[in-house]
MDTraj code that builds the backbone (N, CA, C; nanometers):
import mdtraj as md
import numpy as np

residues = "UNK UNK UNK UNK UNK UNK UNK UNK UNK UNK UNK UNK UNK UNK UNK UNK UNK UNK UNK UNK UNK UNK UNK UNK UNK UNK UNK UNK UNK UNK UNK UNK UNK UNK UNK UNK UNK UNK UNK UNK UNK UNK UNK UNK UNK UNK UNK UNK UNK UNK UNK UNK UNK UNK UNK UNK UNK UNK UNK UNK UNK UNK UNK UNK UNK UNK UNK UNK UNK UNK UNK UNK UNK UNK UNK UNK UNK UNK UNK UNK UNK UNK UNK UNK UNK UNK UNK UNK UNK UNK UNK UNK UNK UNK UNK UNK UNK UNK UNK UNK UNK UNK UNK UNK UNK UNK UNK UNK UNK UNK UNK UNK UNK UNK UNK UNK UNK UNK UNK UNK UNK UNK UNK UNK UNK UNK UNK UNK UNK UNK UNK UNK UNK UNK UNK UNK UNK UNK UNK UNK UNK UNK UNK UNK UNK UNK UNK UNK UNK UNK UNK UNK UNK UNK UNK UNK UNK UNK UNK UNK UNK UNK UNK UNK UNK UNK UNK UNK UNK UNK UNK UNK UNK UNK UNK UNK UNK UNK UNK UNK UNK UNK UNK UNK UNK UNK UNK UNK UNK".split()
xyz = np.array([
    [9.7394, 2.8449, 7.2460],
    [9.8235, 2.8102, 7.1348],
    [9.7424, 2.8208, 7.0067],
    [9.7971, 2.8970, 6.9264],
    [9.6938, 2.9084, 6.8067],
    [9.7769, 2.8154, 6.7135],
    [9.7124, 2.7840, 6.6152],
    [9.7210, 2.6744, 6.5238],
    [9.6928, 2.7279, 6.3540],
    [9.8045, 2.7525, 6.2582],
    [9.7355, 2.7703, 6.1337],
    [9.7168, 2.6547, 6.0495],
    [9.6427, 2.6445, 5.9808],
    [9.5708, 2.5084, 5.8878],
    [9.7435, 2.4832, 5.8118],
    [9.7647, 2.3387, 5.8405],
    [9.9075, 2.3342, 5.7566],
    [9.9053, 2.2469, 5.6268],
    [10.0119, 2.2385, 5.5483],
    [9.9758, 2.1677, 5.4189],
    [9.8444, 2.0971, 5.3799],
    [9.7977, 1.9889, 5.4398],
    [9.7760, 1.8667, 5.4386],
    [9.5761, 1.9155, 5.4830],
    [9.5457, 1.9844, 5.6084],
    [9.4394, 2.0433, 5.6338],
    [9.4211, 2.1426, 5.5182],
    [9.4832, 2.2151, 5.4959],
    [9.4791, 2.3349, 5.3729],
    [9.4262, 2.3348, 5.2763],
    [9.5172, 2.1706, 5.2287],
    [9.4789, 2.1110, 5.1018],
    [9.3554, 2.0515, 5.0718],
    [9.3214, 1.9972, 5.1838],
    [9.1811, 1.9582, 5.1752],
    [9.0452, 2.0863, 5.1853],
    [9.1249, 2.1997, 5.2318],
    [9.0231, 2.3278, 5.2073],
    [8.9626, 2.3718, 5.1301],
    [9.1324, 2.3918, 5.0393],
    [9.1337, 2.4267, 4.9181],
    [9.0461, 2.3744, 4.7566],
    [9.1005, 2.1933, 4.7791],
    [9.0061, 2.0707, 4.6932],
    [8.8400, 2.1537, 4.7314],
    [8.8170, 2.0914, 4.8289],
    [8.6686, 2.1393, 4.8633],
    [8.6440, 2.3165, 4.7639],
    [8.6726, 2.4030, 4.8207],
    [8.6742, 2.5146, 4.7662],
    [8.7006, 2.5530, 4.5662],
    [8.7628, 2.4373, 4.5528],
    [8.7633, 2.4587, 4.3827],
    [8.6860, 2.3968, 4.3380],
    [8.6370, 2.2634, 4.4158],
    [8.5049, 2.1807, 4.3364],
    [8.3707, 2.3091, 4.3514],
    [8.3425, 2.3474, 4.4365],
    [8.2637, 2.4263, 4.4970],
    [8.2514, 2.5564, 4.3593],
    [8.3668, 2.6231, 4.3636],
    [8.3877, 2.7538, 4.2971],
    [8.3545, 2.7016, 4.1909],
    [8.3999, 2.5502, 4.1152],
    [8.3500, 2.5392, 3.9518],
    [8.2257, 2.5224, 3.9104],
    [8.1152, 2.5205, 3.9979],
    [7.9865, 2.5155, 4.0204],
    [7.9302, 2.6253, 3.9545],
    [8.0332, 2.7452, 4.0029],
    [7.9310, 2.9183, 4.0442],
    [7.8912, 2.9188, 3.8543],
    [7.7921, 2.9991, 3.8821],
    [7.7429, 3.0817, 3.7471],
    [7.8209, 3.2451, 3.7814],
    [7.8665, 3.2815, 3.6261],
    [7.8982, 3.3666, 3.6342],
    [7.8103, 3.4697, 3.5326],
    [7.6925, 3.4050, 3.4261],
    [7.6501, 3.5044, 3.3529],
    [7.5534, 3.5667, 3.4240],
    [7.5103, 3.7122, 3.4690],
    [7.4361, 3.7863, 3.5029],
    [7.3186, 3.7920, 3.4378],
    [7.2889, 3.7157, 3.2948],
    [7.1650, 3.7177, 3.2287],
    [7.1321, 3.5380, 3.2502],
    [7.1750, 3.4888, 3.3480],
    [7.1308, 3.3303, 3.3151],
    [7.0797, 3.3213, 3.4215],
    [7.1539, 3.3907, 3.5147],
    [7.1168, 3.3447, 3.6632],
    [7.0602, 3.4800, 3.7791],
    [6.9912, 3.4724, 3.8436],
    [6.9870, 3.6133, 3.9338],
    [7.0847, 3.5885, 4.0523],
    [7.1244, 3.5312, 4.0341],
    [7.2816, 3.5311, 4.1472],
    [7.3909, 3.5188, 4.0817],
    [7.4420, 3.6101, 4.0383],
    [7.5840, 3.5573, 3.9563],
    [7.6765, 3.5691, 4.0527],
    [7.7619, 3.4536, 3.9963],
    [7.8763, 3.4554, 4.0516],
    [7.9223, 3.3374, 4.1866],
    [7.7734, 3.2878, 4.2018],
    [7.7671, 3.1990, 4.3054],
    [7.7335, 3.1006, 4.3393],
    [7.7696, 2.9862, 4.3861],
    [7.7485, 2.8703, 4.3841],
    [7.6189, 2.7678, 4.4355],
    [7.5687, 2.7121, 4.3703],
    [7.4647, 2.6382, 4.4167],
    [7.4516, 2.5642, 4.5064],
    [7.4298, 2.4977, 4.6444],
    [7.4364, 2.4462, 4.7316],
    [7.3388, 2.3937, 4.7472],
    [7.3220, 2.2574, 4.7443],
    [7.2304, 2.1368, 4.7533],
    [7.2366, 2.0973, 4.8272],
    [7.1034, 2.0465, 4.9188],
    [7.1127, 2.0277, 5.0633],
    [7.1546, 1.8477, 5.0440],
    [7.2328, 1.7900, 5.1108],
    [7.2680, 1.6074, 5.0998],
    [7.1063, 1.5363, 5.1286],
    [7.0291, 1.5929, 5.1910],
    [6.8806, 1.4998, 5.2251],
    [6.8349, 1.5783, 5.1329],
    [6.8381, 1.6663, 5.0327],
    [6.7671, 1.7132, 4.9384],
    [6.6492, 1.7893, 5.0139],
    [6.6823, 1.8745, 5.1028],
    [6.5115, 1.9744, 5.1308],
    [6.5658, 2.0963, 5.1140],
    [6.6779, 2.1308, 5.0633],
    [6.6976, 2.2301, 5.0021],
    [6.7968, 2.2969, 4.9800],
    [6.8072, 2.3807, 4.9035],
    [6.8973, 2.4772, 4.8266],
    [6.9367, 2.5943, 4.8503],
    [7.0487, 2.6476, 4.8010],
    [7.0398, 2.8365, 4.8136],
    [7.1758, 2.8352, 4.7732],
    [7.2189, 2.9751, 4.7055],
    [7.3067, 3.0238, 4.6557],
    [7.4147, 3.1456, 4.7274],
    [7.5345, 3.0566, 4.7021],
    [7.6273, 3.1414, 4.7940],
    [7.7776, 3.1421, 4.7700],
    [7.8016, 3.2289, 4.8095],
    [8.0040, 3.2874, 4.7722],
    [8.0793, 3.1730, 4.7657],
    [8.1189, 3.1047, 4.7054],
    [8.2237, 2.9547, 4.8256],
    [8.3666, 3.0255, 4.7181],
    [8.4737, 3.0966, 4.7659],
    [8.4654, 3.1408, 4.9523],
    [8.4199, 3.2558, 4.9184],
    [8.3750, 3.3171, 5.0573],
    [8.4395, 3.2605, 5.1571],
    [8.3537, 3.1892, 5.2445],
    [8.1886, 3.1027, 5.2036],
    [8.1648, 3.0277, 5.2585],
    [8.1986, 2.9217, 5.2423],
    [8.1777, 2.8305, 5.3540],
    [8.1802, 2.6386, 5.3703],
    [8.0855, 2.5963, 5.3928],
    [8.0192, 2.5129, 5.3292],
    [7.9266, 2.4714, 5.3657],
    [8.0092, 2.3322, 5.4721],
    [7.9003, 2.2865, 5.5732],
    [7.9587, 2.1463, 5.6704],
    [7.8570, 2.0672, 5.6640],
    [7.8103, 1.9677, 5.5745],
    [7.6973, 1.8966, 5.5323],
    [7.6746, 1.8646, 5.6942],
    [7.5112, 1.8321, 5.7715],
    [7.5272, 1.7389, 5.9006],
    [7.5912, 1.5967, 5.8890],
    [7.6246, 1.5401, 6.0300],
    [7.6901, 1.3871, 6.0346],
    [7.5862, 1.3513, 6.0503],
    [7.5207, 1.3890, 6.1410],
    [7.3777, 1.3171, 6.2152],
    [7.2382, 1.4458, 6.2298],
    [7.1249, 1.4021, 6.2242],
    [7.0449, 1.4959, 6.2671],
    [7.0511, 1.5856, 6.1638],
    [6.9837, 1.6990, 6.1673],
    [6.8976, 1.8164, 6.0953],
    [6.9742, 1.9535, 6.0421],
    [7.0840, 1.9745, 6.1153],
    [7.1230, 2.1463, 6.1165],
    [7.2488, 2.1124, 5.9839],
    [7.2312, 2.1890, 5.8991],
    [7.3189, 2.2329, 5.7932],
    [7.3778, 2.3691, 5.8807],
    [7.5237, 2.3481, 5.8577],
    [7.5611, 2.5073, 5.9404],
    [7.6525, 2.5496, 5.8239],
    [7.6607, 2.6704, 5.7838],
    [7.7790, 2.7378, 5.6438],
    [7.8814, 2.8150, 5.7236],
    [7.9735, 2.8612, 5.7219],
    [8.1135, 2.9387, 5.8449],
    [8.1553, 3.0030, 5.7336],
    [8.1972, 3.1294, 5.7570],
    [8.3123, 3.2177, 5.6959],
    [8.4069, 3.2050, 5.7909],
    [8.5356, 3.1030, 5.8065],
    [8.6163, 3.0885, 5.8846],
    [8.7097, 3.2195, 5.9298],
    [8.7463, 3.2046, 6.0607],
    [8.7874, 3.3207, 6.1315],
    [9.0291, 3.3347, 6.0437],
    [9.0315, 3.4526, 6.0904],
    [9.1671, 3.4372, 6.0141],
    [9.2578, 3.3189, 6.0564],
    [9.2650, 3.2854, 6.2134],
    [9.3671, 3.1965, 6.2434],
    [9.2455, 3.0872, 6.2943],
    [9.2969, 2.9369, 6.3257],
    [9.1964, 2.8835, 6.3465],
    [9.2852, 2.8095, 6.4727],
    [9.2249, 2.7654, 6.6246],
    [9.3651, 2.7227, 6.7235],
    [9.2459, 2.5733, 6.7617],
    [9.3106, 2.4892, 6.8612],
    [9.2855, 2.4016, 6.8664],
    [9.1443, 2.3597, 6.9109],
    [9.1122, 2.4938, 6.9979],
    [8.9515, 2.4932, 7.0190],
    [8.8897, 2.5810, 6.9486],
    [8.9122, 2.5837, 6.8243],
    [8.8328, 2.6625, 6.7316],
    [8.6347, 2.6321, 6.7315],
    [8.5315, 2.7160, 6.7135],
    [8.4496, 2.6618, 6.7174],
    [8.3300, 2.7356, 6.6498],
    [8.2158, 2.7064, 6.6062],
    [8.1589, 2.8177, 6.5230],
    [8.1585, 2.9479, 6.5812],
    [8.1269, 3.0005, 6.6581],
    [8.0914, 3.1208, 6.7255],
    [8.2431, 3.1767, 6.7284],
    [8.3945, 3.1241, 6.6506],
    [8.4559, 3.2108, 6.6412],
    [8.4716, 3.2680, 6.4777],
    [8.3999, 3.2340, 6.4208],
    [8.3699, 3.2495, 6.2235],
    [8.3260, 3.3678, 6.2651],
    [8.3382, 3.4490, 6.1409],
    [8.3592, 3.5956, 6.1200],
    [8.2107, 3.5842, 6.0758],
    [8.1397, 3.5113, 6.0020],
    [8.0236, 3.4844, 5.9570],
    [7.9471, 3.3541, 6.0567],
    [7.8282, 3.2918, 6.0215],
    [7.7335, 3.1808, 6.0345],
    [7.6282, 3.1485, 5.9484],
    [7.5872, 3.0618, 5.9446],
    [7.4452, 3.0221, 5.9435],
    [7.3795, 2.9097, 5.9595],
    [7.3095, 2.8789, 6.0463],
    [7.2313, 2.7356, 6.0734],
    [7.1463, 2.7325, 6.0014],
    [7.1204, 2.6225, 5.9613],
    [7.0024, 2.6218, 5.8849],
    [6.9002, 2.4687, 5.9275],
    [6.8039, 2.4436, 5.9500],
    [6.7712, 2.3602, 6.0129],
    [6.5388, 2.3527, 5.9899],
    [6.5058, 2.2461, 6.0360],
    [6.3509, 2.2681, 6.0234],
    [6.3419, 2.3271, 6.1513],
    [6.1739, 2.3843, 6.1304],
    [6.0741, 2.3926, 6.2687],
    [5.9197, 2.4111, 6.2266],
    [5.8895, 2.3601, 6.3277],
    [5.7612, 2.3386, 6.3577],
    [5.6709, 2.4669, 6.2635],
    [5.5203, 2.4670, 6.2520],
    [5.4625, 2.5364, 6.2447],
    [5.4590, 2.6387, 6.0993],
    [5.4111, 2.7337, 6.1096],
    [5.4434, 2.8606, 6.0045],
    [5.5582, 2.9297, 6.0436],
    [5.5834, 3.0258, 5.9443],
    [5.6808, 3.1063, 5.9411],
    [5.6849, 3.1614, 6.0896],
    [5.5535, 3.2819, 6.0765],
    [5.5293, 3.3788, 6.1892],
    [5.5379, 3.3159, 6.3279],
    [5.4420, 3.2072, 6.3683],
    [5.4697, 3.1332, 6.5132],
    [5.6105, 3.0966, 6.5335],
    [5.6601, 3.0545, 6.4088],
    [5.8313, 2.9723, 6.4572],
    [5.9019, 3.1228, 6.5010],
    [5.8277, 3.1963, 6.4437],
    [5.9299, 3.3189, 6.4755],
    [5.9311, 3.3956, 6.6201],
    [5.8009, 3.3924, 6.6459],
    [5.7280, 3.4005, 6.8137],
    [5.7985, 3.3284, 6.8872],
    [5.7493, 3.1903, 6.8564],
    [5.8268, 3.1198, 6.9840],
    [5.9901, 3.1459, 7.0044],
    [6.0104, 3.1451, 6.8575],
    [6.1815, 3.1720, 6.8977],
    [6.2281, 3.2931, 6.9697],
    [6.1832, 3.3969, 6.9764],
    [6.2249, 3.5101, 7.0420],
    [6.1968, 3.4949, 7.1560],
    [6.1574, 3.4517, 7.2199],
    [6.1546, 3.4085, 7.3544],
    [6.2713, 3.3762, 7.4287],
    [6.3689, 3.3092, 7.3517],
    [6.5317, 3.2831, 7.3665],
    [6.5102, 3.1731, 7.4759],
    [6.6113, 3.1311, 7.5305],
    [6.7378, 3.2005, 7.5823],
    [6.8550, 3.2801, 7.4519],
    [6.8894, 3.3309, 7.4447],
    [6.8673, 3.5395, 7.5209],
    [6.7242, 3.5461, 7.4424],
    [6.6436, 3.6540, 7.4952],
    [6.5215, 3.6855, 7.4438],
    [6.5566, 3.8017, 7.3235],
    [6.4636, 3.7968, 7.2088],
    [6.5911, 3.9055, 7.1201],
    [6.4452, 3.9651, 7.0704],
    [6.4625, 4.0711, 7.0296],
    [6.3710, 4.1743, 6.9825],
    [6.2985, 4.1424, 6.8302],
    [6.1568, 4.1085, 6.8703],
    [6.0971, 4.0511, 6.7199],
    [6.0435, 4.1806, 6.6452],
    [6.0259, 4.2511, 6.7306],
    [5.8763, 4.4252, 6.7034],
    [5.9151, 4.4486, 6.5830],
    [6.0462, 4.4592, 6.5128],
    [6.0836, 4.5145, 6.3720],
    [6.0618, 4.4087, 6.2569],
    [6.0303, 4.2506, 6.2952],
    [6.0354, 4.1647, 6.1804],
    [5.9289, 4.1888, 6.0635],
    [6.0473, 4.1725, 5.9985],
    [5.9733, 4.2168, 5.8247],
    [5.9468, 4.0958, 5.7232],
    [5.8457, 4.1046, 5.6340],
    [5.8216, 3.9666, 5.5345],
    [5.9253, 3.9918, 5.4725],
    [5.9502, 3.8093, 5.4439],
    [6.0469, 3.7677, 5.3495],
    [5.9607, 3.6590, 5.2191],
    [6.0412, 3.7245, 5.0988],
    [5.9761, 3.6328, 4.9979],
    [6.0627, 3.6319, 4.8879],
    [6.1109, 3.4522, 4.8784],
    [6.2599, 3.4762, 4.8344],
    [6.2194, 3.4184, 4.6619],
    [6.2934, 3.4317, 4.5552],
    [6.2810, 3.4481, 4.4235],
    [6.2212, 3.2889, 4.4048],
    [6.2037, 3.1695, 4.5009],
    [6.1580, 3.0696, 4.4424],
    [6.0117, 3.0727, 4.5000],
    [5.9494, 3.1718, 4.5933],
    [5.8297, 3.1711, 4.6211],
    [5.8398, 3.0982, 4.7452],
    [5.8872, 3.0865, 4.8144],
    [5.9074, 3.0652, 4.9978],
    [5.8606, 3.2083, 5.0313],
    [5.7801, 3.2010, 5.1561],
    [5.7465, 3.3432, 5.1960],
    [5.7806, 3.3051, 5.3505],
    [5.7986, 3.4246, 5.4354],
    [5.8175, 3.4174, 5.5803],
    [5.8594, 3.5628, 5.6450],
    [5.9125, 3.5268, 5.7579],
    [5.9818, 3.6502, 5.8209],
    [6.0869, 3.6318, 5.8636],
    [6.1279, 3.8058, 5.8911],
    [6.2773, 3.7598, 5.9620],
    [6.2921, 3.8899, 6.0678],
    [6.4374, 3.8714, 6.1316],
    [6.4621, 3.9738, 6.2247],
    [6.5716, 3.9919, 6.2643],
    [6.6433, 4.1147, 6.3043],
    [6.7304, 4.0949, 6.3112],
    [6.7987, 4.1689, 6.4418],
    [6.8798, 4.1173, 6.5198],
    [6.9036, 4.1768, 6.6554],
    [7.0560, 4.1707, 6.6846],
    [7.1028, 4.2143, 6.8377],
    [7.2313, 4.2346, 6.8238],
    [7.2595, 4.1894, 6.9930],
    [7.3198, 4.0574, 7.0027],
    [7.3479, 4.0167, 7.1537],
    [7.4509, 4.0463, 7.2079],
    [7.5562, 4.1031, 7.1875],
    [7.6656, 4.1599, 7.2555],
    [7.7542, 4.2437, 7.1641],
    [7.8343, 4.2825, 7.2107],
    [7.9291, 4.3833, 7.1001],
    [7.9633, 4.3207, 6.9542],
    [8.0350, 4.1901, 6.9648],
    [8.0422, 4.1633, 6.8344],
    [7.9712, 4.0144, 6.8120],
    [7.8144, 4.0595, 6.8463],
    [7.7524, 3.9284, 6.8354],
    [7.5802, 3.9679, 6.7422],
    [7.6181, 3.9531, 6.6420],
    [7.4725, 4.0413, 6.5834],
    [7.4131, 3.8853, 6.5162],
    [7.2584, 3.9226, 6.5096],
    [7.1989, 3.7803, 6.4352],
    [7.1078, 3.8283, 6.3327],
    [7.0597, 3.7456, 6.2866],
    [6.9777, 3.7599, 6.1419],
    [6.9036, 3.6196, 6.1217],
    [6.7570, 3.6867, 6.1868],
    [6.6877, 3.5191, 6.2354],
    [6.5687, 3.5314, 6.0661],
    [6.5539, 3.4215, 6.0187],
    [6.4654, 3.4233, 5.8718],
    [6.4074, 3.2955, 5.8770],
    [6.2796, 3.3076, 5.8823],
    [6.1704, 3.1621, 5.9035],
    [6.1105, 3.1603, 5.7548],
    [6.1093, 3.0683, 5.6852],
    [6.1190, 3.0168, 5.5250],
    [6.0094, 2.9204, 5.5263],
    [5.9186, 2.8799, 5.4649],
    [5.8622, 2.7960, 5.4488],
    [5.7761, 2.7940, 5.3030],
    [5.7585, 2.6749, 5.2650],
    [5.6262, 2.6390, 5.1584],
    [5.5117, 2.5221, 5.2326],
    [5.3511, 2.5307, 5.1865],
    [5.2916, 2.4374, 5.2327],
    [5.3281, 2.3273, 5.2052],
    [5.3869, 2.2701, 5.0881],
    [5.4515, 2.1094, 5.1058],
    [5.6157, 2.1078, 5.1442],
    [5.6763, 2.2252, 5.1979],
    [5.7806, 2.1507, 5.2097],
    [5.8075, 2.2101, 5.3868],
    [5.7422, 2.2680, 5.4702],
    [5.7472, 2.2764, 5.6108],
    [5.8238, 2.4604, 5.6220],
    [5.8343, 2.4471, 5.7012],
    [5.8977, 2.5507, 5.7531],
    [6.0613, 2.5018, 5.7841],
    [6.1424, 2.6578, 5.7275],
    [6.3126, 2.6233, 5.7833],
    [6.3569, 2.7763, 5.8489],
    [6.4718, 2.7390, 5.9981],
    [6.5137, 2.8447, 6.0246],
    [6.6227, 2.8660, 5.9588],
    [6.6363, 2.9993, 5.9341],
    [6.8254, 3.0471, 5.8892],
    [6.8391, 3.1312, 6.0034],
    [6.9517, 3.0966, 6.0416],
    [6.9886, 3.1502, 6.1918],
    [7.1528, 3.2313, 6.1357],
    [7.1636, 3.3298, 6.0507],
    [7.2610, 3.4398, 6.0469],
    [7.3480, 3.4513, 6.1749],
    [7.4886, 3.4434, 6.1707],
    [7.5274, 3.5376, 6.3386],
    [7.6897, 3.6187, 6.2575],
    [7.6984, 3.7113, 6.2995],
    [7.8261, 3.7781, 6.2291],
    [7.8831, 3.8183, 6.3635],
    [8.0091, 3.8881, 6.3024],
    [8.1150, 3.9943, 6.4403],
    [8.0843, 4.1084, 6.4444],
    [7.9811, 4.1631, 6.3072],
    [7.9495, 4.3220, 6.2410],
    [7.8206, 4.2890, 6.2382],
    [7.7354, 4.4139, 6.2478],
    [7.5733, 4.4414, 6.2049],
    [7.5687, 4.3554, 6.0603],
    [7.4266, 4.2861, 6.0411],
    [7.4347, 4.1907, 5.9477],
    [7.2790, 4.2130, 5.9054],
    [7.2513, 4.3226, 5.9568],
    [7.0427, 4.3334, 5.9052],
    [7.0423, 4.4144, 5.7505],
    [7.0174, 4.4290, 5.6537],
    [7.0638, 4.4524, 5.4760],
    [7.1490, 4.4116, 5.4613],
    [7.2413, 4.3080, 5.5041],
    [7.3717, 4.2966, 5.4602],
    [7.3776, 4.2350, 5.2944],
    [7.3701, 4.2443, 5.2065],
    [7.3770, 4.2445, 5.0958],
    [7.4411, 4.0429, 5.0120],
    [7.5399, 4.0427, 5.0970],
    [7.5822, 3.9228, 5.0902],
    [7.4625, 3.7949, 5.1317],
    [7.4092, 3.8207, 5.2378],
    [7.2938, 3.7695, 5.3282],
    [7.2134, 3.7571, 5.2540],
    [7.1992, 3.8777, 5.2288],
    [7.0781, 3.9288, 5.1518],
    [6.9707, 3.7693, 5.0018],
    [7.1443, 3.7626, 4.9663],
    [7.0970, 3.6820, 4.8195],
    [7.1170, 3.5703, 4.8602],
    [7.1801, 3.5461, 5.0179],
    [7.1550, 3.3843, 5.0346],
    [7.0192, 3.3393, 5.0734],
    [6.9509, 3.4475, 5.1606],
    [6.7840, 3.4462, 5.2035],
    [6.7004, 3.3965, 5.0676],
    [6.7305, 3.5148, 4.9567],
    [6.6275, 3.5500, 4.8616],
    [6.6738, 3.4141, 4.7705],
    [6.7732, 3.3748, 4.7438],
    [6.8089, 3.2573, 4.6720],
    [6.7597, 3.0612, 4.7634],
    [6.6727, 3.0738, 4.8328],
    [6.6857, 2.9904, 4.9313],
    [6.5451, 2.9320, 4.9129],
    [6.5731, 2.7715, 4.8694],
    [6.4507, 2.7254, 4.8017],
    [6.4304, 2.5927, 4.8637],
    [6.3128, 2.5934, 4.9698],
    [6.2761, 2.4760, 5.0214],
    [6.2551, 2.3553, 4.9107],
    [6.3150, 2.2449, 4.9255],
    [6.2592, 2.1411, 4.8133],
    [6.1825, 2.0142, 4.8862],
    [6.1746, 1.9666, 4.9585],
    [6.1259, 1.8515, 4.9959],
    [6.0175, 1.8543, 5.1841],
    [5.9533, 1.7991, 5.1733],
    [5.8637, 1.7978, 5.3236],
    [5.9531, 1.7644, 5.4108],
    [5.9387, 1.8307, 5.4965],
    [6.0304, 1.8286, 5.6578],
    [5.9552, 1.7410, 5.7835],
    [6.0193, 1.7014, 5.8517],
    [5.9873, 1.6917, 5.9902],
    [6.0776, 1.7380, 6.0624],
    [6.0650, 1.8187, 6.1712],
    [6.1469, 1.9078, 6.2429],
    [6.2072, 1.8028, 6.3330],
    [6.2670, 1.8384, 6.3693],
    [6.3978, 1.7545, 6.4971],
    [6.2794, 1.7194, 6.6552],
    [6.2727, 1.5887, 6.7064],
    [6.1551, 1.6199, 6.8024],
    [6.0420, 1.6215, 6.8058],
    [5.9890, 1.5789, 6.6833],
    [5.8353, 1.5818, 6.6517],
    [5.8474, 1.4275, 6.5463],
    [5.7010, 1.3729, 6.5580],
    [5.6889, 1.3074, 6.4983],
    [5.6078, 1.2917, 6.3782],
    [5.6463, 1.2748, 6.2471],
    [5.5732, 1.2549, 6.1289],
    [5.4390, 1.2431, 6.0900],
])
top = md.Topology()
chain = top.add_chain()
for i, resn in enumerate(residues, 1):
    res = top.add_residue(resn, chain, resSeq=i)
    for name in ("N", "CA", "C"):
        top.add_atom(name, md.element.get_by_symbol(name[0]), res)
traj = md.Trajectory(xyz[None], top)
């Protein structure tokens, strides 16, 4: 049984989505992201700039993972991330860029690191990323972020389409500014 968002869910989409949109910068000489909205992490460790819409950001209830959705066209009662046309987790880990990036390819699914390329985004976060493709319409876009005082963060990309230059992606990576020291989920301080 599919389910479309009715008045009342809608409306609350929508609210969210215009507070959001009155945020964006639109001058091309003020900002190197025009057009897009600032997104402040609620524990304050960080930032990055992005479409709203057609992203959402879903602040966490509990625990560590910030996740953003480009919601899918119809949404039914077991709707769930992995059916968003877009993703992104965003979350700490352990270590440097490069090791978080090692260990992670290891999976479960194991995904192909051999092509990862440096990342170094306009606030001076440096790291890597990679990008692979787990089933027909299951592609990822893995990016390990870090500064020495503020830890290391994963962005965990997943689309329905190839998503490695994707351009949109692109300026949420490079716009993406660790602010505060982390402790990863599982480790202690």
């Amino acid at each position: 049984m599919q389910l479309r968002l009715g008045p009342p869910a809608l409306g609350l989409v929508v609210a969210g989505l215009v507070v959001f949109a009155g945020c964006g910068d639109i001058d091309g000489t003020q900002e190197p992201f025009a057009g897009t909205v600032r997104y402040q992490d609620l524990q304050g460790r960080f930032e990055l700039r992005l479409l709203v819409p057609p992203w959402v950001p879903i602040p966490p209830v509990t625990g560590d993972v910030t996740i953003f959705v480009v919601m899918p066209d119809t949404i039914t009662m077991n709707s769930k991330e992995s059916d968003a046309r877009y993703s992104l987790d965003v979350s700490t880990v352990g270590g440097d860029a490069a090791s978080a990036l090692k260990a992670a390819a290891v999976g479960p699914p194991a995904w192909d690191a051999s092509h990862a390329q440096p990342v170094r985004t306009t606030s001076g976060a440096t790291g890597v990323e990679a990008s692979w493709q787990e089933g027909p319409t299951a592609f990822h876009r893995e990016v390990f972020l870090g500064t020495a005082s503020a830890g290391t963060f994963h962005l965990h990309f997943t689309g329905k389409k190839p998503i490695a230059g994707d351009e949109m992606i692109n300026q949420m990576i490079l716009s993406f500014t660790p602010r505060v020291a982390v402790t990863p989920i599982g480790t202690s301080p």
